[in-house]
NUDREN-462416 format. One record per residue: chain; residue number from 1; y negated, z negated, x of N, C-alpha, C in turn; residue in three letters. Coordinates in pm, whole numbers, m for minus. Layout:
N
chain resi n_yy n_zz n_xx ca_yy ca_zz ca_xx c_yy c_zz c_xx resn
A NUM Y Z X Y Z X Y Z X ALA
...
***
This chain:
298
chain resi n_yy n_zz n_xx ca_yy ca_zz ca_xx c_yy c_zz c_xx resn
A 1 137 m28617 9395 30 m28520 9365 27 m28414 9472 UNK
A 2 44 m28283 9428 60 m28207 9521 m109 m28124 9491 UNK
A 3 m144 m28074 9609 m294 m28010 9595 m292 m27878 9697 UNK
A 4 m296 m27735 9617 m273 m27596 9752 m409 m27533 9693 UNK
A 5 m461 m27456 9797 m573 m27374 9754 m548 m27239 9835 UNK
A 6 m577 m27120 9804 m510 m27036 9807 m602 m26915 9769 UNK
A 7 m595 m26785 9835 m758 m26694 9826 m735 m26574 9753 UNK
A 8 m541 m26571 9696 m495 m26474 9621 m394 m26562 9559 UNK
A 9 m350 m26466 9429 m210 m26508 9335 m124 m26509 9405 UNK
A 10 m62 m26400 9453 6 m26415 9560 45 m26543 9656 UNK
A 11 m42 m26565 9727 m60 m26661 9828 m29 m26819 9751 UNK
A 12 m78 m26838 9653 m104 m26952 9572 58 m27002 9502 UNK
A 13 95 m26858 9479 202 m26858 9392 306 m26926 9522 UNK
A 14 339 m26819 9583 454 m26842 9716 439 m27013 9765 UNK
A 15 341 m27040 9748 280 m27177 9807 351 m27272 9682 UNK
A 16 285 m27283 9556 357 m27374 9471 479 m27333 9477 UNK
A 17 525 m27235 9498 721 m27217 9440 793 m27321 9557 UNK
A 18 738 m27280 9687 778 m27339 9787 796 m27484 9787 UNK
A 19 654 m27582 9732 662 m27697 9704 723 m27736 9624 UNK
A 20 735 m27702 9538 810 m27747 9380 950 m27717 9459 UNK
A 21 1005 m27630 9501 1143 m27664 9592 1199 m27789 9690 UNK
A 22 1072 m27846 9717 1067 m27859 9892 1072 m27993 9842 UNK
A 23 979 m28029 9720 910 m28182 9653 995 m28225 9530 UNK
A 24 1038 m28121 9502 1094 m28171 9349 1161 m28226 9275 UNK
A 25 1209 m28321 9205 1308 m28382 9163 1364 m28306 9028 UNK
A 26 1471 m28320 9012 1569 m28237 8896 1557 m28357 8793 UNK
A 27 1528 m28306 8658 1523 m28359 8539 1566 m28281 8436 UNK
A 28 1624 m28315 8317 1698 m28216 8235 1663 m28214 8114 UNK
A 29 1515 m28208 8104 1448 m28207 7932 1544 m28109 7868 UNK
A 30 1562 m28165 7735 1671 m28069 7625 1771 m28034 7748 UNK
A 31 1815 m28130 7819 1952 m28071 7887 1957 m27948 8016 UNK
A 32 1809 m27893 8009 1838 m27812 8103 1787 m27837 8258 UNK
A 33 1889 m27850 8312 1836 m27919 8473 1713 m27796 8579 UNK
A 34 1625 m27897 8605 1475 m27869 8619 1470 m27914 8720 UNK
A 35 1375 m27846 8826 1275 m27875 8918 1152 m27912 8926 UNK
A 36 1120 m28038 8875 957 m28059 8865 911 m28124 8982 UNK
A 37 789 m28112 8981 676 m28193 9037 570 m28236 8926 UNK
A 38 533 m28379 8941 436 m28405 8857 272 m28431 8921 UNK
A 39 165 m28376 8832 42 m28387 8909 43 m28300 9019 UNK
A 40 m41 m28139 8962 m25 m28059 9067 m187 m27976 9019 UNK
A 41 m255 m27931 9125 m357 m27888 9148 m396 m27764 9224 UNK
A 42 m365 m27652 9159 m359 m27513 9235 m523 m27433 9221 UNK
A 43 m568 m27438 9382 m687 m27375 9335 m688 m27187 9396 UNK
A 44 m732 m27145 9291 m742 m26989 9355 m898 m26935 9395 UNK
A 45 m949 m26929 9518 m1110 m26908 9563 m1109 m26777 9509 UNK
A 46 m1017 m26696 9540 m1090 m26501 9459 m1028 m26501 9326 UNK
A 47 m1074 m26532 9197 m1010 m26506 9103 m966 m26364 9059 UNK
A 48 m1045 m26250 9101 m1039 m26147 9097 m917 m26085 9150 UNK
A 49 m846 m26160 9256 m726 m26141 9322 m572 m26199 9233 UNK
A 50 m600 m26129 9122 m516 m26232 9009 m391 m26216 9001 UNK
A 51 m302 m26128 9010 m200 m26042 9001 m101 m26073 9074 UNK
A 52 m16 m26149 9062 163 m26160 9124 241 m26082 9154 UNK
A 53 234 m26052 9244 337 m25910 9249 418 m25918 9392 UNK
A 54 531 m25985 9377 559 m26048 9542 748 m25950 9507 UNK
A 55 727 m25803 9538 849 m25758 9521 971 m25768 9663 UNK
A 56 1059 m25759 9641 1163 m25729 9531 1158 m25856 9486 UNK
A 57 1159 m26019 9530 1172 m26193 9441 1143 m26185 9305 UNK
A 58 960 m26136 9308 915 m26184 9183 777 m26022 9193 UNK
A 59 823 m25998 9072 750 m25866 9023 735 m25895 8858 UNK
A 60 662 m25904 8833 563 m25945 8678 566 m25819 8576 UNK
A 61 560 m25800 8465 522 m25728 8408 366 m25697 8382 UNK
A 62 323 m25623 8436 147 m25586 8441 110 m25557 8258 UNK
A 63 224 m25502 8206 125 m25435 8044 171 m25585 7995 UNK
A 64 272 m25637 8016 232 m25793 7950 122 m25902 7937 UNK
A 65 104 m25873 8092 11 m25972 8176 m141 m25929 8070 UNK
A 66 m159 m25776 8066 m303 m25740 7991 m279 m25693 7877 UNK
A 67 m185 m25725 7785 m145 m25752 7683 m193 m25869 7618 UNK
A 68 m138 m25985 7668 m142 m26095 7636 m324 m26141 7673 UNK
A 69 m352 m26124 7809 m499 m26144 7826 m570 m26063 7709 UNK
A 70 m599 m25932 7644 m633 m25913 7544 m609 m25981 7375 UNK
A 71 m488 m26005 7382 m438 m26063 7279 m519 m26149 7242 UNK
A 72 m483 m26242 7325 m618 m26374 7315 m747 m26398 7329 UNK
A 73 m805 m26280 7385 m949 m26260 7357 m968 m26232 7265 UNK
A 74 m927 m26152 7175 m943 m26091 7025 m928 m26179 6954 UNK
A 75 m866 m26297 6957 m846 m26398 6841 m715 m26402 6743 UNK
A 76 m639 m26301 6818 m528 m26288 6756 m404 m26348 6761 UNK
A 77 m329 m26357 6618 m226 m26402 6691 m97 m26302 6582 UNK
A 78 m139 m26174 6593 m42 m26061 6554 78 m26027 6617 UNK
A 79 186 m26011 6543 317 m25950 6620 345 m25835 6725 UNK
A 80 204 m25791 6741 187 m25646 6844 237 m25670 6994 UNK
A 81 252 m25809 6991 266 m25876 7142 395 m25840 7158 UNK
A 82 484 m25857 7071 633 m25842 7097 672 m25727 7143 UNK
A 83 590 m25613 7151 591 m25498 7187 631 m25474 7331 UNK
A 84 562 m25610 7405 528 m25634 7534 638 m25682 7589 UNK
A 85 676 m25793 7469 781 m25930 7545 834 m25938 7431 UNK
A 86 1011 m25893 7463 1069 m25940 7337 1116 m26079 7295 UNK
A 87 1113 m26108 7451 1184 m26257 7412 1121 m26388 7349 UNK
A 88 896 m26351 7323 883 m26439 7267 895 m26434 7111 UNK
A 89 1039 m26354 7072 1030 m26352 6923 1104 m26473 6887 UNK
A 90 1206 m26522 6989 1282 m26672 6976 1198 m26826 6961 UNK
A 91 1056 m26758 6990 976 m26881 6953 897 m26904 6830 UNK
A 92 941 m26790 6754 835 m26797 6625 850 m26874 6508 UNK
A 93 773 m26912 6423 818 m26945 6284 735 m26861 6162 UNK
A 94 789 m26848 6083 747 m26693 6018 718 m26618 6047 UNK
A 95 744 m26568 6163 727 m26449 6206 591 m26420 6332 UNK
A 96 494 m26548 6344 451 m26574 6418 464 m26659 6509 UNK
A 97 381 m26676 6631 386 m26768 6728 261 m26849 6729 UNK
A 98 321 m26975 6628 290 m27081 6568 124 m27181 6692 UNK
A 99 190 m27159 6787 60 m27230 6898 m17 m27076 6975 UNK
A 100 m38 m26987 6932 m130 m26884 6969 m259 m26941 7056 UNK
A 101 m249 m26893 7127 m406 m26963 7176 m538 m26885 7095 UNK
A 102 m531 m26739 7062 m679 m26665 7040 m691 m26722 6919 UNK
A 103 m613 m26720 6805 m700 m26794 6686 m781 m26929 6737 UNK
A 104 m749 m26997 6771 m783 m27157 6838 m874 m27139 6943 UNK
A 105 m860 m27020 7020 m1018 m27023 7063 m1140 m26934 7014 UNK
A 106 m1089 m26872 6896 m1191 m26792 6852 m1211 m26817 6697 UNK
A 107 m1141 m26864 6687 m1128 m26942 6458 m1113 m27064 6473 UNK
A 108 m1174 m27181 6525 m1071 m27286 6552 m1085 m27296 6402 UNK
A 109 m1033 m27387 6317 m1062 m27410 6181 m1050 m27307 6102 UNK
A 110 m1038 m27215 6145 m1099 m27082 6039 m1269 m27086 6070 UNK
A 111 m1322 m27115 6173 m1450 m27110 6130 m1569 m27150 6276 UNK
A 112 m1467 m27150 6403 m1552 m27218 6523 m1508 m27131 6622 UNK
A 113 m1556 m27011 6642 m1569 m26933 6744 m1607 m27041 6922 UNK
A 114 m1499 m27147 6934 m1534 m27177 7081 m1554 m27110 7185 UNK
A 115 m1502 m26966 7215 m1549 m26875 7299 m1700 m26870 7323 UNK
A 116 m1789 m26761 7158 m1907 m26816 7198 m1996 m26950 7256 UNK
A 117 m1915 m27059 7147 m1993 m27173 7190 m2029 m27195 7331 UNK
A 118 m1926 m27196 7406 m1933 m27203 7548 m2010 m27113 7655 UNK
A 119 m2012 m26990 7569 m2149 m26858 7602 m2276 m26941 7580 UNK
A 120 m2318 m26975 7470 m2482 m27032 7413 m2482 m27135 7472 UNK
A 121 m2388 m27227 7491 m2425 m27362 7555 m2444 m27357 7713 UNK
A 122 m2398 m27286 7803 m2407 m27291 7917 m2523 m27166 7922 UNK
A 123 m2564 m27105 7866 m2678 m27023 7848 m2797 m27055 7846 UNK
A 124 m2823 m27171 7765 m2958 m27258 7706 m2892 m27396 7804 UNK
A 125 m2806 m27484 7873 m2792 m27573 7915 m2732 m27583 8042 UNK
A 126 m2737 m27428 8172 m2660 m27441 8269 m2549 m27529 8322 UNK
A 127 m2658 m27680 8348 m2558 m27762 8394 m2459 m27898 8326 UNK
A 128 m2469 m27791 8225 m2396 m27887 8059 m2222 m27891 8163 UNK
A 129 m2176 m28032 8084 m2047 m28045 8117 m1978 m28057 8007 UNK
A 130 m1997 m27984 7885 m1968 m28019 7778 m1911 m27869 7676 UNK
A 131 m1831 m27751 7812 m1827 m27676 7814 m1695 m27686 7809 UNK
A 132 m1605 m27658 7685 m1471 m27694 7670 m1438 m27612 7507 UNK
A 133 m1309 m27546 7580 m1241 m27450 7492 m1124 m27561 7483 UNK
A 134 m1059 m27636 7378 m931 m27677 7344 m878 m27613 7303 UNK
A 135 m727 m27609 7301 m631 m27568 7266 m489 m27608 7200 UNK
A 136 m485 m27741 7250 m342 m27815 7141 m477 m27875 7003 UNK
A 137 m391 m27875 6910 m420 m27942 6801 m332 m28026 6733 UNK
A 138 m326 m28174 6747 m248 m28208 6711 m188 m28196 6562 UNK
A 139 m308 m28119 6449 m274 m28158 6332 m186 m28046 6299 UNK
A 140 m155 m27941 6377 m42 m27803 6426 85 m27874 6473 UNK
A 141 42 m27883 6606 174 m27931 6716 218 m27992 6673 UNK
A 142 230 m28109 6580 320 m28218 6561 414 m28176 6415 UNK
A 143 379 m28066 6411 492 m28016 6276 639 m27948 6304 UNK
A 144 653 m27974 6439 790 m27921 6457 829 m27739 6512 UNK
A 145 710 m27688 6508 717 m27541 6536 745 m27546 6669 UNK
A 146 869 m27428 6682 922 m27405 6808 818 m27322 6932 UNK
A 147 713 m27302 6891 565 m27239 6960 431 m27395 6980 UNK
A 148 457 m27467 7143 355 m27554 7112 303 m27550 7282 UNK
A 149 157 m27541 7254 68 m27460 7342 67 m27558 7468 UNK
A 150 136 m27499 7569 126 m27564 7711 m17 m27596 7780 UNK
A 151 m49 m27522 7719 m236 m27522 7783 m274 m27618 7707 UNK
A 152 m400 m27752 7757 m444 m27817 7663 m566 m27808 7656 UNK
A 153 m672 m27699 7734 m807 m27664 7700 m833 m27580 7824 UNK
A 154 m943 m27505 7824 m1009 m27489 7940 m1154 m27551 7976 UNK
A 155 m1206 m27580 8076 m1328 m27613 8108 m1405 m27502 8177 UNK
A 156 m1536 m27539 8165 m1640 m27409 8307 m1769 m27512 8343 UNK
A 157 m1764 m27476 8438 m1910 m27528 8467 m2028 m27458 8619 UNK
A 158 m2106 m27460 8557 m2183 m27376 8594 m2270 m27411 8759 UNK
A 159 m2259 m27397 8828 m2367 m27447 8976 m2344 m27345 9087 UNK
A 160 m2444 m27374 9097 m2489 m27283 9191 m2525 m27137 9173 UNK
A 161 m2525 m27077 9042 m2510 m26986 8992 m2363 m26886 9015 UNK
A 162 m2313 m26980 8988 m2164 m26959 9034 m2065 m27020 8928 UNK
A 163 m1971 m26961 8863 m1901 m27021 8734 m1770 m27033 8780 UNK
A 164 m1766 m27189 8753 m1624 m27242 8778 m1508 m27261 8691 UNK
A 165 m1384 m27253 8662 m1321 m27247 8588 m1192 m27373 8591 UNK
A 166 m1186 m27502 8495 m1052 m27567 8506 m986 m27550 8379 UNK
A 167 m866 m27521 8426 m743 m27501 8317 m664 m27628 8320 UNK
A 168 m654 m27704 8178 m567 m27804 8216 m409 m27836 8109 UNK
A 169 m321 m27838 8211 m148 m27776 8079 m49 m27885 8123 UNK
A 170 m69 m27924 8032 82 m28071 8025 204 m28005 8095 UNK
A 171 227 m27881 8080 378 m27797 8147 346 m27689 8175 UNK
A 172 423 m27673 8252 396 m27470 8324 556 m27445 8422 UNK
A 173 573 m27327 8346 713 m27333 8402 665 m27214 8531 UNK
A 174 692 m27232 8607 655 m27159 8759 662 m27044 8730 UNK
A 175 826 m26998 8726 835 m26878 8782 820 m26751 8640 UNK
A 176 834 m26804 8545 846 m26747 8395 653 m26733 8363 UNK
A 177 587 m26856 8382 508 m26868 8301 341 m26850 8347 UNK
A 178 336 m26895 8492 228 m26892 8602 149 m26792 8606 UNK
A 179 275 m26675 8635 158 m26562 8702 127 m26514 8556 UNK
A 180 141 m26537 8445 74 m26497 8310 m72 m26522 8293 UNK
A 181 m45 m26640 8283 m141 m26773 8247 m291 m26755 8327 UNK
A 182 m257 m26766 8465 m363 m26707 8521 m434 m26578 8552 UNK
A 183 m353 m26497 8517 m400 m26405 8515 m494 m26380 8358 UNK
A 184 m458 m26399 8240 m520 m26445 8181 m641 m26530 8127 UNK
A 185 m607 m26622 8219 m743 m26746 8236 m817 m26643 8307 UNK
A 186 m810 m26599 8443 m907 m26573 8548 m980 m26441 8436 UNK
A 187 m946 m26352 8376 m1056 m26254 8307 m1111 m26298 8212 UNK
A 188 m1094 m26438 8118 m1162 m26466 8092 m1285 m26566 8143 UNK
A 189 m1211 m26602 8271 m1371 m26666 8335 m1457 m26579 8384 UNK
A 190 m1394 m26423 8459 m1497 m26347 8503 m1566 m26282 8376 UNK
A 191 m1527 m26266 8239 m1646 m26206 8140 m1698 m26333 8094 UNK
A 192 m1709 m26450 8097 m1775 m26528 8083 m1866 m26550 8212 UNK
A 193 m1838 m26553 8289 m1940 m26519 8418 m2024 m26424 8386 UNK
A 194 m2028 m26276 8341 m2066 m26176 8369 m2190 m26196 8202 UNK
A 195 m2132 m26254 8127 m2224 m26300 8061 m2306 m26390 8079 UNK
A 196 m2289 m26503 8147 m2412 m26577 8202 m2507 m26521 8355 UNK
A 197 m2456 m26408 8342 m2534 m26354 8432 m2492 m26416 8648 UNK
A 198 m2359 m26477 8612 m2356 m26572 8709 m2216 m26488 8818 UNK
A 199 m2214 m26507 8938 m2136 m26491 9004 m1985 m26574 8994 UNK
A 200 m1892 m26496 9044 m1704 m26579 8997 m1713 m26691 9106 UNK
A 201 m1708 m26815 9028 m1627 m26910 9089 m1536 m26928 9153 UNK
A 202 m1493 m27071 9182 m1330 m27073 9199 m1254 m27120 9033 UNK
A 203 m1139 m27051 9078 m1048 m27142 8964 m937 m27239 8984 UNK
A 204 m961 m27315 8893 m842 m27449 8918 m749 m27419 8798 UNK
A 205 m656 m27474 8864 m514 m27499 8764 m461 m27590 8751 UNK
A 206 m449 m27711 8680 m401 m27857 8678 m303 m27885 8596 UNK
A 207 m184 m27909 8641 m50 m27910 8545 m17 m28065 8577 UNK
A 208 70 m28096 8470 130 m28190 8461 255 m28236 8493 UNK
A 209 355 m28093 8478 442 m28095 8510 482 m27970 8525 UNK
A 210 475 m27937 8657 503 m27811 8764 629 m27762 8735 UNK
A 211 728 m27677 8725 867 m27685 8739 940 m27575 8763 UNK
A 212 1023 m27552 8764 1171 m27462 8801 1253 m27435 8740 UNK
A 213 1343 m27403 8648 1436 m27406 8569 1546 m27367 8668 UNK
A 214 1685 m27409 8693 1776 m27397 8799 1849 m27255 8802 UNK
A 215 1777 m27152 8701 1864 m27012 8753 1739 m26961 8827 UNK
A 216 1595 m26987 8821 1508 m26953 8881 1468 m27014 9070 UNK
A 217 1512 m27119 9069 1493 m27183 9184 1541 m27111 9328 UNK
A 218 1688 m27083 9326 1692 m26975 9431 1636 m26868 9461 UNK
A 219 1585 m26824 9373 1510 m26666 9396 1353 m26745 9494 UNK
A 220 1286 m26833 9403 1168 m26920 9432 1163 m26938 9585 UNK
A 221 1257 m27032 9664 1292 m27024 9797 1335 m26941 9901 UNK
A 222 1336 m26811 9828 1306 m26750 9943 1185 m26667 9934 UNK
A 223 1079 m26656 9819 989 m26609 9861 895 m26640 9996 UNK
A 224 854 m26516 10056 747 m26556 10188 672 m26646 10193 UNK
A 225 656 m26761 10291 571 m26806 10313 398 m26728 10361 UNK
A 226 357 m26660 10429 274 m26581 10440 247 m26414 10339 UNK
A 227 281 m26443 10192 300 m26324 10145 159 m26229 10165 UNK
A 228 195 m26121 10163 47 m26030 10158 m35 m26063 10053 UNK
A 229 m160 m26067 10061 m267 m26110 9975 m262 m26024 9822 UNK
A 230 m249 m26092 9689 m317 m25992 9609 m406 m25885 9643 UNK
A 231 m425 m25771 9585 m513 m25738 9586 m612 m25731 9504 UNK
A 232 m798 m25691 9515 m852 m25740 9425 m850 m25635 9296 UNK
A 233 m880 m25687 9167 m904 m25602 9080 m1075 m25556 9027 UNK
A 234 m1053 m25424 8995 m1229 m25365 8960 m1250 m25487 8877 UNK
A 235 m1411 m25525 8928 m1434 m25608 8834 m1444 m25599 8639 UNK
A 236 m1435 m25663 8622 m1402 m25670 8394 m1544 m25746 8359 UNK
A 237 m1578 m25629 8323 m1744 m25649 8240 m1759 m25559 8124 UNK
A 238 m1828 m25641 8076 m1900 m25580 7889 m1952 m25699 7815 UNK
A 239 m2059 m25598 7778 m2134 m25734 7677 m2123 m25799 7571 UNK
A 240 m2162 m25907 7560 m2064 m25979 7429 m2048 m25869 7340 UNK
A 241 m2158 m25825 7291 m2193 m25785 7173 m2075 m25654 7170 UNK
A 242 m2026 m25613 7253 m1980 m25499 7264 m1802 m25530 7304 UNK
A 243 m1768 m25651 7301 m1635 m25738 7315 m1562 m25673 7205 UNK
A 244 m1586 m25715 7064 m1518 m25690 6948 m1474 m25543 6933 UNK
A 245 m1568 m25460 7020 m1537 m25313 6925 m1430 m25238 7032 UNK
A 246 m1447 m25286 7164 m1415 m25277 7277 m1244 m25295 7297 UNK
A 247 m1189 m25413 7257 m1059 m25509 7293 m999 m25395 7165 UNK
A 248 m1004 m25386 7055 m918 m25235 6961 m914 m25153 7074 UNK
A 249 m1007 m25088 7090 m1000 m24928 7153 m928 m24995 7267 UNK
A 250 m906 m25048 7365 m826 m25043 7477 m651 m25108 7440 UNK
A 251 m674 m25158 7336 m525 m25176 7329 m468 m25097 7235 UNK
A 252 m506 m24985 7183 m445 m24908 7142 m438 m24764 7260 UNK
A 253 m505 m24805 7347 m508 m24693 7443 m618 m24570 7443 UNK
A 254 m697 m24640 7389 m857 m24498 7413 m975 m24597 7413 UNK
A 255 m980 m24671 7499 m1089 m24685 7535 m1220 m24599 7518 UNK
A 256 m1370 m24642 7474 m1426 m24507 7523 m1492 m24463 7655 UNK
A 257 m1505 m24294 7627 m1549 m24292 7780 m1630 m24378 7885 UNK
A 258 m1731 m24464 7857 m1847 m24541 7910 m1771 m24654 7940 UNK
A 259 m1628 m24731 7856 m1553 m24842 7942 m1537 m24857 8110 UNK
A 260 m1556 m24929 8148 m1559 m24924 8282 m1422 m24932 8386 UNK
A 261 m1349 m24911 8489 m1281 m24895 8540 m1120 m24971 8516 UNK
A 262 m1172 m25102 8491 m1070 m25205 8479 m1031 m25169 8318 UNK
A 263 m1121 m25156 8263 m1051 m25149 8083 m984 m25033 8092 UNK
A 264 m1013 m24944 8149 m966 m24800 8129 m821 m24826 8187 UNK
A 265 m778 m24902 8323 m656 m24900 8371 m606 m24967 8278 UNK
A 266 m603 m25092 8209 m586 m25195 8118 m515 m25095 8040 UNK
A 267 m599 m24995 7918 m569 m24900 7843 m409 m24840 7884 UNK
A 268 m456 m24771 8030 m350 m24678 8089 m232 m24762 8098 UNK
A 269 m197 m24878 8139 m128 m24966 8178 m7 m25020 8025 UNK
A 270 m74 m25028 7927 m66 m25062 7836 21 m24968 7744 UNK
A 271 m41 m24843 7759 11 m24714 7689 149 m24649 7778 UNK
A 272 130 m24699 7910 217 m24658 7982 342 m24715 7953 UNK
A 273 365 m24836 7921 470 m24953 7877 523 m24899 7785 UNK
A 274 444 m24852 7656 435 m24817 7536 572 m24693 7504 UNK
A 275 497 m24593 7631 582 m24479 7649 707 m24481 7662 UNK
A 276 711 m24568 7799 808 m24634 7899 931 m24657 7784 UNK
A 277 906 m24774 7761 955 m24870 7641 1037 m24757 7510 UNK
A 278 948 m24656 7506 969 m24581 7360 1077 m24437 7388 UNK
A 279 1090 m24435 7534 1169 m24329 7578 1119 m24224 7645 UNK
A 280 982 m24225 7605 932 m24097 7706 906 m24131 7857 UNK
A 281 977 m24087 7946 947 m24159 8087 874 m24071 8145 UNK
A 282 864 m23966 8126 775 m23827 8160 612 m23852 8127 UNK
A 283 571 m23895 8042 493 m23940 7980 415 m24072 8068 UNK
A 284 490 m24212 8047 448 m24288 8130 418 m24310 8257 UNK
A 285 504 m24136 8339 478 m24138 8462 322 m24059 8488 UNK
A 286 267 m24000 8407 158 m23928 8425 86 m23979 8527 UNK
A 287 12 m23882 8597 m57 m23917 8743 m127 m24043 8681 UNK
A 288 m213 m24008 8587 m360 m24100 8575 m346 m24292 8546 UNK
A 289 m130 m24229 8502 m88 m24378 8499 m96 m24501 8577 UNK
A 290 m165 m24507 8647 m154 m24590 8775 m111 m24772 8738 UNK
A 291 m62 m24765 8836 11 m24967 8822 m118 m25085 8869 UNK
A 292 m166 m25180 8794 m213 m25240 8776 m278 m25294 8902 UNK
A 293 m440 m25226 8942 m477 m25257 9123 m398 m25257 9215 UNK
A 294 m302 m25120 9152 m232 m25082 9246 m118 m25150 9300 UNK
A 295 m37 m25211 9200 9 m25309 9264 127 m25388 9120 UNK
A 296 232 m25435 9146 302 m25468 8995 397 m25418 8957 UNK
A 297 426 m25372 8816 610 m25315 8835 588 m25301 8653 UNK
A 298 737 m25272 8637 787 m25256 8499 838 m25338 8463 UNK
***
């Protein structure tokens, strides 16, 4: 059981890559020889400090990263993503990606918005522990689709007027899959914070099986031990009620004017890729384009 706590992505990240090198034993699920650790516990104290960006080793894609964090707030699980990331088209079956998390946390059934639930219940019941977004379903996962959701729920809980966040994922592939995931998780714990009126927690990350894939591992070891801290991002606020109309306009890139700092870069960030991606590089370089808290890559 390995246990790091850590006050940026950055910091947190360099820290597990290091261990999972240092601790790990090689295993070759479907043949491909792996670096795991099993039972691992990554806590991040500034969630706000979310962002991986440890260049030249490991540099992230930022319009993915708030791509995908939108994606799944909306409840979606539309092909617009591929826009972002081509390579998760090798995981689909009809044309979708079969373990989506936003339908499942926002339709579970066709019909159980768990997002809210977890708004009203910790609203009317602060110190409820009964505050849980799932995410595998077995009566999905066990049909063979090449899309099956590493995440197996999230938790929150509320004290001190302070909102805590545990993520808990049978697998997490380090260097591919990490700095996504959390970055993801962490905005949705701070607008769930910002709706209970409550200050950001810490966040936890609890995997099952930590790992490496062996073309990734060398790069992993030599990241810094002391890397420079994330930096933080403007805080991400809006009111429920104003979620739905909100998550369109910024991922198509027009936010409206009254969005606040972080959606607006989100927007810029997003459209910038868009450009990038589509050939206009003139375009994506525009001043107002700026890289994700300053910080991130293409």
């Amino acid at each position: 059981m390995i246990t790091l706590t850590a006050g940026s992505a950055n910091e947190l990240y360099s820290a597990a890559c290091a261990a999972v090198t240092a601790d790990g034993v090689v295993v070759r699920p479907r043949g491909l020889p792996t670096t795991e650790v099993l039972g691992v516990h990554l806590c991040l104290t500034d969630p706000r400090r979310r962002l991986v960006d440890l260049p030249p080793t490991r540099v992230i894609n930022p319009a993915f990263a708030v791509a995908e964090a939108l994606w799944i707030l909306s409840g979606s699980d539309e092909p617009w993503i591929f826009d972002y990331n081509r390579s998760l088209v090798r995981y689909t079956n009809e044309g979708r990606l079969q373990g989506a998390y936003g339908p499942r946390m926002r339709s579970w059934g066709g019909r159980i918005d768990q997002l809210d639930h977890v708004r009203r219940l910790l609203a009317r019941d602060p110190d409820s522990r009964q505050a849980v977004i799932q995410l595998f379903d077995p009566s999905r996962d066990t049909r063979g689709y090449r899309d099956v959701p590493c995440t197996l729920g999230y938790r929150f809980f509320l004290r001190g007027r302070r909102l805590h966040m545990h993520t808990t994922m049978r697998s997490q592939d380090l260097w591919l899959g990490f700095p996504y995931d959390v970055f993801a998780a962490t905005v949705l714990q701070e607008l769930l914070a910002g709706w209970l009126g409550a200050e950001l927690g810490e966040y936890h990350h609890h995997v099952d099986s930590l790992h490496l894939y062996a073309e990734h591992t060398p790069a992993a070891a030599t990241l810094p031990d002391s890397p420079e801290p994330s930096e933080p991002m403007p805080p991400v606020a809006v009111a429920w009620d104003e979620l739905t109309r909100l998550l369109p306009d910024v991922i198509s890139g027009e936010p409206a004017p009254d969005a606040g700092p972080a959606w607006r870069t989100f927007a810029d960030v997003m459209a910038s890729y868009r450009s990038w991606t589509g050939g206009d590089r003139r375009r994506a370089w525009r001043p107002r384009q700026q890289r994700l808290a300053c910080s991130g890559g293409r």
